[in-house]
C-alpha positions in Angstrom: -32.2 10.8 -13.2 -34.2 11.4 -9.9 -32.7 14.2 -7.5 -32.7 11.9 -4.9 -30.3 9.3 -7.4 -28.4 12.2 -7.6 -28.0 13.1 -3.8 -27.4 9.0 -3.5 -24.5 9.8 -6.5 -22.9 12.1 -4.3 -22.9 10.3 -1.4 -21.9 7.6 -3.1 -18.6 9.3 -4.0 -18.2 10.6 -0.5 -18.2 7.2 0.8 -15.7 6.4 -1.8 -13.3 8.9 -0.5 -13.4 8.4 2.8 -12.3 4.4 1.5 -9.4 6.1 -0.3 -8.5 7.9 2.9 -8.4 4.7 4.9 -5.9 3.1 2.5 -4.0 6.6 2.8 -4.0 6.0 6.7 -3.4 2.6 6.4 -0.2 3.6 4.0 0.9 6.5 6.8 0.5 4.2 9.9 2.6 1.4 8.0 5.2 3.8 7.1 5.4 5.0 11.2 5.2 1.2 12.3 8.1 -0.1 10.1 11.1 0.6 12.8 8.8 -1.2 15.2 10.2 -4.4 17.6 9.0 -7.9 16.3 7.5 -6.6 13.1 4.7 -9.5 11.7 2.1 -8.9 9.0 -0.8 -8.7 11.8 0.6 -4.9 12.1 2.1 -3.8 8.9 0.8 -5.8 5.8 4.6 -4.9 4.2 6.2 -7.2 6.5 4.2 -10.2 5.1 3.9 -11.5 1.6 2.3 -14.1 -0.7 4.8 -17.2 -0.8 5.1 -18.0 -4.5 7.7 -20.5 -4.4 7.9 -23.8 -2.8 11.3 -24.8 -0.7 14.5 -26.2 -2.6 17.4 -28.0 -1.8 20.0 -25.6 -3.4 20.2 -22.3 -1.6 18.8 -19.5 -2.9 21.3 -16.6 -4.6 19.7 -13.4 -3.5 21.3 -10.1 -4.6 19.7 -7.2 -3.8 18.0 -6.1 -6.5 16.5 -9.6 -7.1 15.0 -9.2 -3.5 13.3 -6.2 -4.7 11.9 -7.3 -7.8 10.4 -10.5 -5.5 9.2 -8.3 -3.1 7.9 -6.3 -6.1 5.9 -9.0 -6.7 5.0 -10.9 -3.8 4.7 -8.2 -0.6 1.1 -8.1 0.9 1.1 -4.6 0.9 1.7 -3.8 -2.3 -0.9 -6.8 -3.2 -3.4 -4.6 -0.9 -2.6 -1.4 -2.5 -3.1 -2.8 -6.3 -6.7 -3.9 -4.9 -7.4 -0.4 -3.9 -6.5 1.0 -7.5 -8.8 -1.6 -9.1 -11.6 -0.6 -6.6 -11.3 2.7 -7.8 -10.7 1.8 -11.4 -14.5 0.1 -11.1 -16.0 3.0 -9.3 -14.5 5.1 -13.0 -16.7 2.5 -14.8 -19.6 2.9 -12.7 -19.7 6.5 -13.0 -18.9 6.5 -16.7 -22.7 4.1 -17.2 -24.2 7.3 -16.1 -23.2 9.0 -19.0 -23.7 6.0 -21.2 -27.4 4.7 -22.6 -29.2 1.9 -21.4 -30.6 -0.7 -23.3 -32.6 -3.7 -22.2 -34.2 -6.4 -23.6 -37.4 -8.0 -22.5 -39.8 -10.5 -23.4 -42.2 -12.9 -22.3 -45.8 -14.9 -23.0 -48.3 -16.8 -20.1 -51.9 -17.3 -19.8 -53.4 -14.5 -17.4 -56.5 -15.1 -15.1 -58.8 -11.9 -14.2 -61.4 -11.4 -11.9 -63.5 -8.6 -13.2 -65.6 -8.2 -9.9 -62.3 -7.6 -8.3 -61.2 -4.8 -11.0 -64.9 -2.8 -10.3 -66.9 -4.7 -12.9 -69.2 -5.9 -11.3 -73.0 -7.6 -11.8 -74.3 -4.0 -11.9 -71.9 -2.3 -13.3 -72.2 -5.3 -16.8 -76.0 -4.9 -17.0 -75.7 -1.4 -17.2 -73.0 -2.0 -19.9 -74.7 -4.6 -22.0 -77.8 -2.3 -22.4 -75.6 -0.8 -24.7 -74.4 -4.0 -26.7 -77.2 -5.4 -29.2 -78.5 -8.6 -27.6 -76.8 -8.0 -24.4 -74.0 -10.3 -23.3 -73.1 -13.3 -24.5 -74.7 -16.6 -22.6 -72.5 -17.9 -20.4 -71.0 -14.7 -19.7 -68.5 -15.2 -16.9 -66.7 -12.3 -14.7 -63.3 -14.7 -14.6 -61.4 -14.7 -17.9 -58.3 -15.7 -19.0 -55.9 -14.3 -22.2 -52.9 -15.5 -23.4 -50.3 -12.5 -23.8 -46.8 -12.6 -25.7 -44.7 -9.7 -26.1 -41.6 -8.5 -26.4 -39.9 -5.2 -26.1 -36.7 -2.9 -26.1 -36.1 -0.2 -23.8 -33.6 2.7 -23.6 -33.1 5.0 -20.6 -30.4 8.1 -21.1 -29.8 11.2 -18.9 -28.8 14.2 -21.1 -27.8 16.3 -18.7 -26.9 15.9 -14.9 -24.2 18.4 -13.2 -24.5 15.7 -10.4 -23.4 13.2 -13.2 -20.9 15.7 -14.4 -18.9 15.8 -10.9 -19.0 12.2 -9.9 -17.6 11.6 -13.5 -15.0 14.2 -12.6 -14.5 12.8 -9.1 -14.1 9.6 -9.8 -11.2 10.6 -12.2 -9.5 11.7 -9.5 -10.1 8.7 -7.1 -8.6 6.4 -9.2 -5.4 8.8 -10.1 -5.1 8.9 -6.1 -5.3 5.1 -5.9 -2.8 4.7 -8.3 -0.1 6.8 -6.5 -1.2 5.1 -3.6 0.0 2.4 -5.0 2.9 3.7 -6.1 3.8 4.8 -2.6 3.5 1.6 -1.5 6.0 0.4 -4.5 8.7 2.8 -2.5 7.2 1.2 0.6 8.4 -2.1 -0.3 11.5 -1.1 -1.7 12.8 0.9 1.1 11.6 -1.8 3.8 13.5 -4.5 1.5 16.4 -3.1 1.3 16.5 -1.8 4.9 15.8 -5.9 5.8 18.7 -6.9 2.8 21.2 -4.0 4.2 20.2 -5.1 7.9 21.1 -9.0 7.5 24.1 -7.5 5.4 25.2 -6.4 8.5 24.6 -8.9 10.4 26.3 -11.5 8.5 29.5 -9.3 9.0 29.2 -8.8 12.7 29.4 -12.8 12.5 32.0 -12.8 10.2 34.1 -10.3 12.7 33.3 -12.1 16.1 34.1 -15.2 14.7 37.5 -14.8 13.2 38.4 -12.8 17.2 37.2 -15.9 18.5 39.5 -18.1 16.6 41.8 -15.3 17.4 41.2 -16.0 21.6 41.2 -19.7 21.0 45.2 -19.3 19.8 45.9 -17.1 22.6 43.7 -19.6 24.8 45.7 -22.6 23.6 49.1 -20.1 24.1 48.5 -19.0 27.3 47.5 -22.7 28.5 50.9 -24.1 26.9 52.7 -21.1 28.6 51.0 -21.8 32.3 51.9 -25.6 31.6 55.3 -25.0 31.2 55.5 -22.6 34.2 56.0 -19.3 32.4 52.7 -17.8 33.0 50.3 -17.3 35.6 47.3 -19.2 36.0 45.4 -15.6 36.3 46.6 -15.6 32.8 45.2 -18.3 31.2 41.9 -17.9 33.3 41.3 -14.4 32.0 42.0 -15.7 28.4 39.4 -18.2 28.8 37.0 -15.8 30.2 38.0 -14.0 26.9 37.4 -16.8 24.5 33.6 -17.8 26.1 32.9 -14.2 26.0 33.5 -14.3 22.3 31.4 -17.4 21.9 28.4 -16.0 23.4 28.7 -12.7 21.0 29.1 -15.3 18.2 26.1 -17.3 19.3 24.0 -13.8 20.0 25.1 -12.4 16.2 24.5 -15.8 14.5 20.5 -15.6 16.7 20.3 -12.4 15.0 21.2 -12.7 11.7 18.8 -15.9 11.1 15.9 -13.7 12.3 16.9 -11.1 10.1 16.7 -13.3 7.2 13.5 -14.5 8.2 12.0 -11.0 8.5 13.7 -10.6 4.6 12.1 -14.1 3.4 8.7 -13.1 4.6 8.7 -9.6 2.4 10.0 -10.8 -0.9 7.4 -14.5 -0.7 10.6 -17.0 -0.2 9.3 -19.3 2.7 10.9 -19.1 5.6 12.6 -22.6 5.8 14.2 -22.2 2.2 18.0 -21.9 2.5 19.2 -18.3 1.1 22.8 -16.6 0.2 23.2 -13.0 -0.1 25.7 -12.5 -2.8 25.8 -8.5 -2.0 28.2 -6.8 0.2 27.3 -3.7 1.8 27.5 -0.6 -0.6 29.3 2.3 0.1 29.9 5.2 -1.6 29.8 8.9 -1.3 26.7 10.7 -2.4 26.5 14.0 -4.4 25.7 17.0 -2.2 22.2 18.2 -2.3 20.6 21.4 -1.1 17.6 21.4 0.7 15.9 23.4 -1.7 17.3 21.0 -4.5 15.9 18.0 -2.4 12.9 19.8 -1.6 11.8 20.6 -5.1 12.4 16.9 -6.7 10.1 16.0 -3.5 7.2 18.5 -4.7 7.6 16.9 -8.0 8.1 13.1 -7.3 6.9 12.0 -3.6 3.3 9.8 -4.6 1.5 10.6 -0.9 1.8 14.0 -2.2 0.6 13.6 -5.4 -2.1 11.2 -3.9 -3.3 13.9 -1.1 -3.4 16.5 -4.5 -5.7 14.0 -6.1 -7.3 13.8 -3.1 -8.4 17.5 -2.9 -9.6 17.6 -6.6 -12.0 14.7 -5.8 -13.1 16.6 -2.8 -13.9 19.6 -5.0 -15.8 17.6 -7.8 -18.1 15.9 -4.6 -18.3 19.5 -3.6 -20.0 20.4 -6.8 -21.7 17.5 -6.7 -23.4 18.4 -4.3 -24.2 22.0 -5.3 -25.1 20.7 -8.2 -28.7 18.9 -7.2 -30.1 22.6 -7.5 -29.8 22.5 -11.0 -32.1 21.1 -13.6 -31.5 17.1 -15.1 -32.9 16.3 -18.4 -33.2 12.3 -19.3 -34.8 10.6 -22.0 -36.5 7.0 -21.9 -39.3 5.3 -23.5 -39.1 1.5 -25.4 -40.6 -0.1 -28.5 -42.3 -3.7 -28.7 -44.8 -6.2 -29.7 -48.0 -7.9 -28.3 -50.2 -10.8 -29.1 -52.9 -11.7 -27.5 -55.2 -14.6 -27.7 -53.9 -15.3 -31.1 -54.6 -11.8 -32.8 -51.9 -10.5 -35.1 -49.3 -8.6 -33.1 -49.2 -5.2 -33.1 -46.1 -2.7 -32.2 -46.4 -0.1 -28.8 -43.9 2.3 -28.2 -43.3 4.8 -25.5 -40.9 7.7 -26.3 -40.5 10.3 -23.3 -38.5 13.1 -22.4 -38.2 14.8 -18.7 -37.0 17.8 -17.3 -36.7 17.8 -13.7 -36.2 20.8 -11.6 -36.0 20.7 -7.8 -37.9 23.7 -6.5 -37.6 22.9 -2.4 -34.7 20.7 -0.8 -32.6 23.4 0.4 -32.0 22.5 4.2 -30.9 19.1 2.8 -28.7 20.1 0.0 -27.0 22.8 2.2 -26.3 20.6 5.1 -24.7 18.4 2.3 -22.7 21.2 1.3 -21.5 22.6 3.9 -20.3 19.0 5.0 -18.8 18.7 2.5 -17.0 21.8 2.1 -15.7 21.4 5.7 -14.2 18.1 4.0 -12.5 19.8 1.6 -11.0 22.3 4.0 -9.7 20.0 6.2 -8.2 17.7 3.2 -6.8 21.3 1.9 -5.0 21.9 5.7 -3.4 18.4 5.4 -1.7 18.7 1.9 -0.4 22.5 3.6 0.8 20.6 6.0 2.1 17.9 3.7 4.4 20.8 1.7 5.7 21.7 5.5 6.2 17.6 6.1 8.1 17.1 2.9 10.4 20.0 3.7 11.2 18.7 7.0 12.0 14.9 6.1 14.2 16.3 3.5 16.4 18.5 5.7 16.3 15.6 8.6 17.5 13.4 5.8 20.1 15.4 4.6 21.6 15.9 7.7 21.3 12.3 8.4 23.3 11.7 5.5 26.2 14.2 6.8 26.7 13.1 10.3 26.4 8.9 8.9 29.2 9.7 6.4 30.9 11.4 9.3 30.7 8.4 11.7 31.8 5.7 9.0 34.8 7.7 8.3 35.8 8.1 12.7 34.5 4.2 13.0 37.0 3.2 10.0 39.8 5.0 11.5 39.2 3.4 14.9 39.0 -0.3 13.1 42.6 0.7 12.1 44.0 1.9 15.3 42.1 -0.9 17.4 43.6 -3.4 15.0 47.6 -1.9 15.6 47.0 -1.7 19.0 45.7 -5.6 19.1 49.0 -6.4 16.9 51.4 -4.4 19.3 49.7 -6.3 22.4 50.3 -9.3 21.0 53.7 -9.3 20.0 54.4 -7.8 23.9 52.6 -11.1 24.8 54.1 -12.9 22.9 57.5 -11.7 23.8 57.0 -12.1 27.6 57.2 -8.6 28.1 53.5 -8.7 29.7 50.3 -10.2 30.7 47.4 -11.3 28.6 45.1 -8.3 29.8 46.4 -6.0 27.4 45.8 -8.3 24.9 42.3 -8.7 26.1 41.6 -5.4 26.3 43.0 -4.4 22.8 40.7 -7.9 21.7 37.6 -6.1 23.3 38.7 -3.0 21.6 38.9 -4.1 17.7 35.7 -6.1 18.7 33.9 -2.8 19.9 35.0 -0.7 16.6 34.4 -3.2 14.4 30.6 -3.5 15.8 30.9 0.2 15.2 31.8 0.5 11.7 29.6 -2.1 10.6 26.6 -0.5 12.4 27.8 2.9 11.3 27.6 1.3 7.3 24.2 0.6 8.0 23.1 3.6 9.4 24.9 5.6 6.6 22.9 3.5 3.7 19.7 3.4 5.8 20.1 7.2 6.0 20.5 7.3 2.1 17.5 5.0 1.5 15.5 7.6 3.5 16.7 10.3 1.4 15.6 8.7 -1.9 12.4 7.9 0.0 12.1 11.8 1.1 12.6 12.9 -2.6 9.9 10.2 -3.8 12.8 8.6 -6.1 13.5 5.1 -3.9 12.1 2.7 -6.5 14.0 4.5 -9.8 17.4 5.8 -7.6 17.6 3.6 -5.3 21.3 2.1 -6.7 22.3 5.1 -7.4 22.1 6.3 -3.7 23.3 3.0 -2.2 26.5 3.4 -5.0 25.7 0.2 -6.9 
């Protein structure tokens, strides 16, 4: 191989990790983007997917773990991700030819036209040259001839020995294991973001649920109040403010319902169902108590299990194998090539040619250029080495935020529960006072506003507590295996 194939080599590989860096970025910046307002697949390729079924009539069943295989399947960022592993997976072959022998066959025949003038035999140069041949040259002599040529031939080409070969080989090893828990990231990736849209609409669907069964419950006092101010036992201040009441509860109705469509629209377009197909979530919001972790318990399955960390390891030991790379077009290559084949021409009996050659090349001056490439790309590794220290730091933090996430959600589901249960007795007492005559309908308003507002609370606080567990597993890097066991399915 030629030292400057083998500075090519190694650049070749450093192009090939800065590519693997972009689809690390690309992961990190999806990862930051995913709580963003009016996600689309334009910013984050996880909120898109490729639509793999057409629309049906029956509604579509969707539990939550069949959303997550689909998205499994389907999500656009996954699909990207797999792409970037085979990428990789093909630079492994390229890298492994190197090592392998080439082979190639050849052949070929035509009629071939030569000007000897042209080639430096000229009229002087053929007199001088016949003097030698008894009876000089043939008459008719002419300095344009032709020759029929066939011939065929097999050639081999082999290095032996190539430290620059060596190190890509080793390099490119490592590429593809950092593609592949990129792409394993982006498995979690999908499944947290799939559950968090599932768990969302979950939500949603019971904020419906609880604004419209108070609406029904302010159309009976509505209708009460009216049939009270007809027969001249209420005020009309009454049965205005229960009207007030009852529209108010239709517009949260109509605002819930808005949001809960979208919701499942955001959920269709990351598991491939398209968005006009009719879907049923057969899941109710999990809920369960989750076995206390330490940080330093979270912290260590982290170390072992989180794939970006894994990936940015992999990452370094390709660093280090371009590195040596590198270093290595100071040393000596030996190669071996030559070929074997047949020739006929004008008719004469073929005849076998064969070329067997091997070659030692040593570079004696290319220092400014190899060292610049060095040091380049020893800076590279330094700074690839700063981000997985930081990484370690990272992990340790997310885990600790997440923990404590965990505690103060599980904290707030238990106050919003309790309040669903007070707000709810104090609606019943206001009602029966109403209902007795004993007072007015804004109690029983206010005490409507107040289940309305804990209710909201407790559902939201559900979500929040199973979003924060979600981004636990994701802390630990065990989302796509635990992922039922932390929601407490």
């Amino acid at each position: 191989m030629e030292v400057r194939q083998e500075g090519h080599l190694a650049r070749r590989w450093a192009w090939a990790v800065a590519c693997l860096a972009a689809v690390f970025l690309a992961g990190t910046l999806a990862e930051a983007q995913s709580q963003a307002q009016n996600p689309s697949s334009k910013t984050n390729p996880y909120f898109g997917s490729v639509t793999a079924h057409a629309i049906s009539e029956e509604p579509l069943k969707l539990s939550l773990d069949e959303a997550i295989r689909r998205g499994l399947a389907t999500n656009l960022g996954l699909r990207e991700a797999e792409s970037g592993e085979k990428q990789f997976q093909g630079e492994k072959n390229v890298a492994l030819q190197q090592f392998l022998p080439t082979i190639n066959l050849s052949g070929g025949t035509g009629v071939y036209q030569h000007n000897l003038a042209a080639l430096g035999f000229g009229q002087g140069a053929l007199k001088q040259f016949a003097g030698h041949l008894p009876g000089g040259l043939p008459p008719g002599f002419s300095l344009i001839t032709k020759n029929d040529l066939t011939q065929g031939q097999v050639s081999y080409d082999q290095t032996l020995f190539s430290g620059v070969v060596i190190a890509g080989w080793k390099a490119a090893g490592a590429a593809q294991r950092a593609a592949y828990f990129a792409k394993m990231s982006a498995r979690g990736e999908v499944v947290q973001q799939v559950a968090t849209a599932y768990l969302r609409a979950i939500a949603d669907a019971s904020e419906v649920d609880n604004a419209t069964a108070l609406q029904k419950q302010n159309e009976l006092a509505f209708e009460d109040a009216r049939q009270a101010h007809l027969a001249g036992t209420l005020a009309n201040i009454d049965e205005v403010r229960a009207q007030v009441q009852l529209q108010t509860q239709q517009q949260t109705v109509i605002v819930a319902q808005n949001a809960l469509d979208k919701d499942l629209i955001l959920l269709k377009r990351q598991i491939g169902v398209d968005p006009g197909q009719k879907i049923v979530l057969v899941d109710a919001a999990p809920y369960n108590d989750l076995a206390e972790q330490t940080p330093e318990e979270a912290r260590a399955a982290a170390y072992k299990n989180r794939q970006d960390y894994q990936n940015l390891q992999n990452q370094v030991a390709e660093l280090r194998a371009i590195h040596a790379a590198y270093r290595a077009q100071r040393l000596p290559s030996l190669s071996f090539n030559g070929f074997y084949g047949v020739q006929k021409v004008n008719g004469t009996p073929s005849h076998g040619v064969f070329t067997a050659m091997g070659t030692l090349k040593i570079p004696i001056f290319r220092e400014a250029e190899i060292r610049g490439e060095v040091d380049a790309s020893a800076a590279q590794l330094a700074s690839t080495n700063a981000q997985l220290d930081d990484l370690r730091g990272k992990i340790d933090q997310q885990v600790r935020s997440a923990l404590l996430d965990v505690a103060a959600a599980r904290q707030l589901v238990e106050v919003s529960k309790s309040n669903v249960e007070l707000a709810t007795q104090a609606l019943s007492d206001a009602t029966d006072r109403v209902n007795a005559g004993v007072d007015s309908t804004l109690p029983l308003v206010t005490a409507q506003a107040s289940l309305a507002r804990a209710q909201r609370d407790q559902v939201r606080s559900l979500y929040q507590y199973n979003l924060s567990k979600l981004a636990l597993a994701r802390a630990s890097g065990v989302i796509e295996q635990q992922y039922r066991v932390y929601l407490g399915r």
